[in-house]
VMD Tcl script that draws the C-alpha trace (Angstrom):
set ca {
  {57.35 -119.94 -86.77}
  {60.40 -118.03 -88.28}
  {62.30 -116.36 -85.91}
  {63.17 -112.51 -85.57}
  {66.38 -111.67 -85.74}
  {67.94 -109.30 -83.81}
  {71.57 -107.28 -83.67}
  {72.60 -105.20 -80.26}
  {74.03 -101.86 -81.35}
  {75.96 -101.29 -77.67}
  {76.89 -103.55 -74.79}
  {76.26 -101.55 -71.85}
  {75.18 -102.64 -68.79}
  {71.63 -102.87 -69.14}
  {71.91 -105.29 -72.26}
  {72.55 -108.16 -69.30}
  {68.72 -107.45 -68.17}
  {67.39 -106.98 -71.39}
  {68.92 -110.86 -72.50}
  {66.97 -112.11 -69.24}
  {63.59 -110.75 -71.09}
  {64.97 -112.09 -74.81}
  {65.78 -115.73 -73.37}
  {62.04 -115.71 -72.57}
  {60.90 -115.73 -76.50}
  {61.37 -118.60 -78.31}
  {60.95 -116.48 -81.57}
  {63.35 -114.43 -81.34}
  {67.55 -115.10 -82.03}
  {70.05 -112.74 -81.41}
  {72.52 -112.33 -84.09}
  {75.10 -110.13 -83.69}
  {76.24 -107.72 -80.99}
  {78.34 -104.41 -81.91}
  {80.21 -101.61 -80.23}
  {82.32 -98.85 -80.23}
  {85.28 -101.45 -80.09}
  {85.52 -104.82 -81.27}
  {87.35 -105.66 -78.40}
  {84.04 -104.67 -76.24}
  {81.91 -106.76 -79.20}
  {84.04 -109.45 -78.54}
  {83.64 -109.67 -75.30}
  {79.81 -109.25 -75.55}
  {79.20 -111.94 -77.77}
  {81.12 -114.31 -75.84}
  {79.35 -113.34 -72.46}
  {75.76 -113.42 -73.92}
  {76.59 -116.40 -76.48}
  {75.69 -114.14 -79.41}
  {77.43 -115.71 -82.87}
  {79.21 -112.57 -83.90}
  {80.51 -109.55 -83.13}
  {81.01 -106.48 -85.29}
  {81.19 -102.91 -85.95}
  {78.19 -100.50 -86.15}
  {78.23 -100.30 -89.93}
  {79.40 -103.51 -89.87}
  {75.79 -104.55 -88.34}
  {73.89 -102.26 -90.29}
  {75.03 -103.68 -93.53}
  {73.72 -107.41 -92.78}
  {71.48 -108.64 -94.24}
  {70.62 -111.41 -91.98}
  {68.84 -109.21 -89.37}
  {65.51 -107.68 -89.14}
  {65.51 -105.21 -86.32}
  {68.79 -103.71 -84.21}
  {68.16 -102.67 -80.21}
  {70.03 -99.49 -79.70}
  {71.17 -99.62 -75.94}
  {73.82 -96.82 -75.67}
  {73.81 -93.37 -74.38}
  {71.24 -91.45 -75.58}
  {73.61 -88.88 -77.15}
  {74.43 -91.60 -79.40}
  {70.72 -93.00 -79.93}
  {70.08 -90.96 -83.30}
  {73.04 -91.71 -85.31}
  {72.83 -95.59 -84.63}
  {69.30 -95.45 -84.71}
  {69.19 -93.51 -88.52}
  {71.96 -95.74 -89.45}
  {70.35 -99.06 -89.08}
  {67.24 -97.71 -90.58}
  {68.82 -96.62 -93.75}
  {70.04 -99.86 -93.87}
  {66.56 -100.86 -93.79}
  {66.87 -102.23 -89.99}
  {64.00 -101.50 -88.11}
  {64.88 -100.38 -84.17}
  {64.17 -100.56 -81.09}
  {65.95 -97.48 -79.22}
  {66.18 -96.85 -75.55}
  {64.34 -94.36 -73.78}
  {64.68 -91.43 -73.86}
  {64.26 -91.54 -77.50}
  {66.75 -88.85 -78.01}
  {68.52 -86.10 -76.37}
  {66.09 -83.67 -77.68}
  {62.33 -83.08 -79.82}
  {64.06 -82.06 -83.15}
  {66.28 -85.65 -82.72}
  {63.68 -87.41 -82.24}
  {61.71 -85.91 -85.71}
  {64.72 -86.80 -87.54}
  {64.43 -90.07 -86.69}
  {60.85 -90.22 -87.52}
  {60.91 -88.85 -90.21}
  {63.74 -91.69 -91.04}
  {61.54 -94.13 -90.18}
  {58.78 -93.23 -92.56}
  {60.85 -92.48 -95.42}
  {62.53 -95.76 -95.15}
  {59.21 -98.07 -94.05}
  {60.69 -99.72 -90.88}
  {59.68 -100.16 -87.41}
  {60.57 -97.82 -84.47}
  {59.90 -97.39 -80.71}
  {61.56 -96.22 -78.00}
  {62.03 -99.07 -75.53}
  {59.67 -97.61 -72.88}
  {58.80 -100.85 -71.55}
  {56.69 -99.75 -68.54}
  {54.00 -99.39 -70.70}
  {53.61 -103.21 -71.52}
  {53.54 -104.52 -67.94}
  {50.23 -106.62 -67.54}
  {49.87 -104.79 -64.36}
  {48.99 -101.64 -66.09}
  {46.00 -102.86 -67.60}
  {44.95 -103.89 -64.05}
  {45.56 -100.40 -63.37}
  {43.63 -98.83 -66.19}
  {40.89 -101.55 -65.38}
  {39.94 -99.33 -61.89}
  {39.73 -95.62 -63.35}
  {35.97 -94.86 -63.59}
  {32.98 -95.59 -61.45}
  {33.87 -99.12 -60.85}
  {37.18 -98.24 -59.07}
  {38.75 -95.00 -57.83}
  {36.41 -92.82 -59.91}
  {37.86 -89.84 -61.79}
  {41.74 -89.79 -61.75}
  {42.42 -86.06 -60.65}
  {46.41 -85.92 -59.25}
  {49.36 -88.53 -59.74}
  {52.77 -88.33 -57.84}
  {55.72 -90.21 -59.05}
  {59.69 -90.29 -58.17}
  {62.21 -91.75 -59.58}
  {66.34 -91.18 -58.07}
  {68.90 -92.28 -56.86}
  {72.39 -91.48 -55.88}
  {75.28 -92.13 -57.89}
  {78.45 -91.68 -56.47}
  {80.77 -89.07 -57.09}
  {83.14 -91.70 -58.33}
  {81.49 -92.00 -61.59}
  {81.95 -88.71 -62.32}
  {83.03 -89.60 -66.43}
  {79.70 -91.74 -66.87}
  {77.03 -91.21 -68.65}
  {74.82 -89.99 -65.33}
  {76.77 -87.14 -64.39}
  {78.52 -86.08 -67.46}
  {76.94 -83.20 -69.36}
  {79.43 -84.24 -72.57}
  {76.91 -87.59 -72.53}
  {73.91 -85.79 -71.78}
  {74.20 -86.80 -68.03}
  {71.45 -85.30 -65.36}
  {68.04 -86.60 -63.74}
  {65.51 -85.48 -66.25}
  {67.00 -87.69 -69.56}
  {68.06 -90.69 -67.15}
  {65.41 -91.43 -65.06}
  {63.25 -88.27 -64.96}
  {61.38 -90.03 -68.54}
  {60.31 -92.35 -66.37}
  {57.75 -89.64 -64.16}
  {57.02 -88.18 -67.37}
  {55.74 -91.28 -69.44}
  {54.13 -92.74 -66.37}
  {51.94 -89.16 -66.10}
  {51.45 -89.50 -69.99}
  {50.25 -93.01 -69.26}
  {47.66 -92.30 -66.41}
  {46.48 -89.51 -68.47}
  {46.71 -90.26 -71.90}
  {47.31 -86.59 -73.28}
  {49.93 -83.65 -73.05}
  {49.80 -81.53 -70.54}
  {48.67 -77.54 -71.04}
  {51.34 -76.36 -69.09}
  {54.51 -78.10 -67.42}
  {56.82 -76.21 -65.16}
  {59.62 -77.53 -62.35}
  {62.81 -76.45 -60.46}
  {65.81 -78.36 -60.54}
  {69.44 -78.04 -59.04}
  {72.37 -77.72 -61.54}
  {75.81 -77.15 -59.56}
  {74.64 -77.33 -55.85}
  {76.69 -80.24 -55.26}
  {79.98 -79.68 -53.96}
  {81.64 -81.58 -57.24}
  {79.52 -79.30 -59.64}
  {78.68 -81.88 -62.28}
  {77.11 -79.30 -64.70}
  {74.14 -81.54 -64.69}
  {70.89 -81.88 -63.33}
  {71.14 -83.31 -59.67}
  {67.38 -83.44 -58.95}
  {64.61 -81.93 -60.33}
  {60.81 -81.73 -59.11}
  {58.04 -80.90 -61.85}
  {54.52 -80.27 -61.97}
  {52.13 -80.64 -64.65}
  {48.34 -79.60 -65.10}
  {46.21 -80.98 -67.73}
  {42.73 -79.72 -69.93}
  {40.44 -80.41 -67.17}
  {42.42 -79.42 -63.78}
  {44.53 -82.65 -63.05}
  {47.55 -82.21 -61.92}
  {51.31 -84.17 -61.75}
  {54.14 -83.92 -59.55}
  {57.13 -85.88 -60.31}
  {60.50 -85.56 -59.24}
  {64.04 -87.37 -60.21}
  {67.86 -87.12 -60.05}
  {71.02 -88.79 -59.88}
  {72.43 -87.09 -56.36}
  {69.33 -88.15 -54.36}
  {68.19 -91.55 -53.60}
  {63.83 -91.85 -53.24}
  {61.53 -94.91 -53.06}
  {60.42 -95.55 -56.88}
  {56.60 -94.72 -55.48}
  {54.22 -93.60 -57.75}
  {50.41 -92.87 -56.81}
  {47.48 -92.21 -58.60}
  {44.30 -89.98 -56.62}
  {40.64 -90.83 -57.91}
  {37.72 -88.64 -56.58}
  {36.65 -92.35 -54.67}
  {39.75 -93.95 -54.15}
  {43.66 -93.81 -54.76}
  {46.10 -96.91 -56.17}
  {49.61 -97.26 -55.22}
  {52.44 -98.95 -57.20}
  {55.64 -99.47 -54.95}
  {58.07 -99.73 -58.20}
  {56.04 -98.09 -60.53}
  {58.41 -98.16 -63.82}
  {58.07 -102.07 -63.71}
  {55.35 -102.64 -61.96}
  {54.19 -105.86 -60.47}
  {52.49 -105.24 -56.89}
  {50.02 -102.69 -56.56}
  {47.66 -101.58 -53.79}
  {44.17 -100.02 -53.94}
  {42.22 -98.02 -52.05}
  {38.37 -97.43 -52.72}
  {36.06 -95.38 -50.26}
  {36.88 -96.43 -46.84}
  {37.58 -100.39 -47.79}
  {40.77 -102.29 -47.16}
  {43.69 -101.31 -49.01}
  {43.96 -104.47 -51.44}
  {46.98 -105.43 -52.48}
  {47.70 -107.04 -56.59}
  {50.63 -109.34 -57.61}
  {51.41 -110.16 -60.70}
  {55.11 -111.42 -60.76}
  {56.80 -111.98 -64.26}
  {56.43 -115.04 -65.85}
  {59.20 -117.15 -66.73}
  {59.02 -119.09 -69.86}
  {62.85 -119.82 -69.06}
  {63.47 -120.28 -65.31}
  {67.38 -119.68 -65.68}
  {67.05 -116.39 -66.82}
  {65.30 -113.88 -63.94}
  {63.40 -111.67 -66.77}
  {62.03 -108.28 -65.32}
  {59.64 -107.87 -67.38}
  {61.65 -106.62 -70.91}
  {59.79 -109.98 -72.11}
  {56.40 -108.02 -72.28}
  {58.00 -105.38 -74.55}
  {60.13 -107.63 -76.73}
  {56.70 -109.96 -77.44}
  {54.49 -106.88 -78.42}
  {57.74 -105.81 -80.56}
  {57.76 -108.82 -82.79}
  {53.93 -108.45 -82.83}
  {54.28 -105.55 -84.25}
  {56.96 -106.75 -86.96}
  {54.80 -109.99 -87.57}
  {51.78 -107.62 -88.56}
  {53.50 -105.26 -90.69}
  {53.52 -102.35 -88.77}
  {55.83 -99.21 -88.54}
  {54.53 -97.78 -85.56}
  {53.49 -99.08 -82.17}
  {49.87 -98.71 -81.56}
  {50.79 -98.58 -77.49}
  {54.70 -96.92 -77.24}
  {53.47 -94.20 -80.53}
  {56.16 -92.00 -81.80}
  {53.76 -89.05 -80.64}
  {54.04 -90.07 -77.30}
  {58.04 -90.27 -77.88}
  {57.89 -86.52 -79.37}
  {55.77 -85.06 -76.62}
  {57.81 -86.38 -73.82}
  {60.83 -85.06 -75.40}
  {58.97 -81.67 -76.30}
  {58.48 -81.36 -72.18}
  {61.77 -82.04 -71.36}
  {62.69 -79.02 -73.89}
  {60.73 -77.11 -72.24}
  {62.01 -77.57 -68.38}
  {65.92 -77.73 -70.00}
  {64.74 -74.39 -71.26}
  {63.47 -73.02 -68.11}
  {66.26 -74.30 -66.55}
  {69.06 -73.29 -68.95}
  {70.16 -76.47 -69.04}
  {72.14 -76.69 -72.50}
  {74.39 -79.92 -72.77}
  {78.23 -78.48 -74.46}
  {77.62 -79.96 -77.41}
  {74.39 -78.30 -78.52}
  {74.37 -75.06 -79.99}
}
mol new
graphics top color blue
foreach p $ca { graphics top sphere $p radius 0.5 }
foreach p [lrange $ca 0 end-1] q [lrange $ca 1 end] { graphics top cylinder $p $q radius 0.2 }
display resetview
């Protein structure tokens, strides 16, 4: 089987995970890494054992690679992302898919008008673990699902005060780091927007006024009465719990954004608890679980497609249409939006 080829448009820190999940495939070679300097390329390539290392338009104007994996601030996720797919590159972009709803259109739209593959690297969504899950609404399990609860924080020191977390230049705050996370697990469990979405959140009640959002707690209701609460933030550290309420039973997942233990409740049974560690098709490399994501990706390419059937780009859109809608409420506007 031909192999995929791949080129890493940023070198941040999370590209060191995401290699654990690559390693896993045996399809899939990674070409060429770029960044904002080539001295950070450089440095990349030689770390992760990547051939080359380039420029941004440098990568985009190969023409010996079939899809790029965009995994820089999200300020930035747009303009790399429309670059390589004028180039003809399809892309995998991190979440959240952009900084805003009429971003993430544009690059859509660029998508379609240029016939390539896009998703936004919401890789929750391919855990075996949530098929288990989905496998237990109904009659058969905890009945109707009728409230979830999710929370995702942390706190990140003071000290990084210039990264991308707490600076409002990058986009920095709770609800377009982590808060996605809430937000596409709720979009998951349901499978639909929400008719109305509402939250609170404190901007500038720390004592180093970041001019971000420090942590934020949001509720959702849906068509027929269900309900979500979520919360998030960079200034507060919570347990990654997430929990799903049935009318005959309730599931919990202890780290629900990569989920691989899960415990169920039905009537008055035992709680039963589910494993399902990653599997390693490459033992030196501890994957998370990006392997699930990067194997329905190249799926995806082998079959022609432009779109994920699972990760759609109306899912992207309507999870960046809510988070318009609570920056609005919360007159949240980042200084370099108008």
């Amino acid at each position: 089987m031909e192999k995929i080829r791949w080129g890493l448009m940023g070198a941040g820190k999370i590209v060191s995970r995401w290699i654990n999940g690559a390693r896993q495939l045996e399809d899939m070679e990674i070409v060429a890494v770029a960044s904002r300097s080539m001295e950070t390329a450089k440095a990349a390539a030689e770390r992760y054992s990547i051939p080359d290392a380039t420029t941004y338009d440098g990568l985009a104007e190969r023409d010996d690679i079939d899809i790029v994996y965009v995994p820089v601030p999200h300020t930035a996720h747009k303009e790399l992302a429309i670059k390589a797919m004028e180039h003809g590159k399809s892309v995998l972009v991190e979440k959240p898919i952009a900084v805003s709803a009429a971003d993430a259109c544009e690059m859509i739209e660029c998508a379609k008008a240029n016939g390539v593959f896009m998703m936004e690297a919401v890789w929750t969504r391919f855990f075996p673990m949530m098929e288990k899950v989905y496998s237990l609404f109904g009659n058969g399990g905890i009945g109707e699902v009728r409230a979830v609860t999710s929370a995702f924080s942390s706190r990140v020191p003071s000290s990084m005060a210039s990264g991308r977390l707490l600076n409002p230049e990058l986009a920095g705050g709770g609800l377009l780091d982590v808060g996605v996370y809430p937000l596409h697990f709720s979009d998951m469990i349901y499978g639909k927007a929400p008719v109305a979405i509402t939250g609170y959140a404190a901007i500038n009640s720390d004592e180093h006024k970041f001019g971000v959002d420090e942590q934020e707690m949001i509720i959702a209701q849906y068509d027929r009465g269900e309900l979500a609460s979520m919360m998030s933030g960079v200034r507060t550290a919570m347990p990654s719990v997430a929990q799903i309420f049935g009318t005959k039973g309730r599931i919990e997942l202890p780290v629900f954004w990569k989920p691989t233990v899960m415990r169920v409740t039905i009537g008055r049974e035992e709680t039963r608890e589910y494993n399902m560690p990653v599997e390693l098709t490459n033992p030196d490399y501890a994957d998370e679980g990006f392997s699930y994501e990067l194997r329905h990706v190249h799926e995806c390419l082998r079959n022609g497609l432009t779109e994920s059937p699972v990760m759609t780009w109306e899912k992207s859109l309507r999870i960046m249409e809510q988070c318009d809608t609570l920056r609005a409420q919360w007159g949240l506007k980042f200084p370099f939006e108008k």
